[in-house]
C-alpha positions in Angstrom: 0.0 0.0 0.0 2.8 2.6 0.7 4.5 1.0 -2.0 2.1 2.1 -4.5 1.3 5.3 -3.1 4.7 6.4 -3.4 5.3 5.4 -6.3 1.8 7.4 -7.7 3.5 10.3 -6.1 6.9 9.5 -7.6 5.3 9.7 -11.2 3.0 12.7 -10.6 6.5 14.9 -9.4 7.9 13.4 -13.0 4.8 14.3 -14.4 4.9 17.5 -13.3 8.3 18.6 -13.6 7.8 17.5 -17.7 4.8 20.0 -17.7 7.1 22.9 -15.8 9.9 22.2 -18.1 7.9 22.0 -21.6 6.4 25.3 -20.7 9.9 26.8 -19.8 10.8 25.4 -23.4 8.2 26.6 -25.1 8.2 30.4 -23.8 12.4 30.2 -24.2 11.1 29.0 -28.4 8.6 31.6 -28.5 10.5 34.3 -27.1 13.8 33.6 -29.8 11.0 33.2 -32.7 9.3 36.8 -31.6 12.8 37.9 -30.9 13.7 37.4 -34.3 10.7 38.5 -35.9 10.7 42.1 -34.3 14.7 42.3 -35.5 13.9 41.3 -38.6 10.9 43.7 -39.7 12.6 46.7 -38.0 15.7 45.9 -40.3 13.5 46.0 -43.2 11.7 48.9 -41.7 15.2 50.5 -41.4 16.1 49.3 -45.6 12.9 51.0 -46.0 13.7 54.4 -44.4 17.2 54.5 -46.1 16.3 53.3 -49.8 12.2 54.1 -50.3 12.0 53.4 -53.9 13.7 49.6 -53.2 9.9 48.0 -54.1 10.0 50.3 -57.1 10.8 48.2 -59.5 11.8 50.1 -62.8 10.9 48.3 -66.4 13.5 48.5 -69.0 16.8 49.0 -66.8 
């Protein structure tokens, strides 16, 4: 009987600590993805400030 309960406790820490760490994981990816996201579309924001007529595209050159 204390057998099994310890061992249902053993497997609900486990269980829990997976759920903790997969969420830890998943906020870390989500943060690098938005991270790179915002750097990329101010760079292009910036290309667009410095050169506005790069989307221009001119027929014949």
């Amino acid at each position: 009987m204390q057998i099994r309960d310890l061992g249902k406790a053993t497997s609900l820490r486990i269980v829990r600590l997976l759920l903790a760490s997969g969420i830890m994981i998943a906020l870390f990816i989500g943060f690098v993805f938005s991270e790179a996201y915002v750097r990329s579309s101010q760079i292009s924001a910036m290309e667009n400030i410095l050169n506005p007529y790069s989307d221009i595209k001119v027929s014949g050159y």
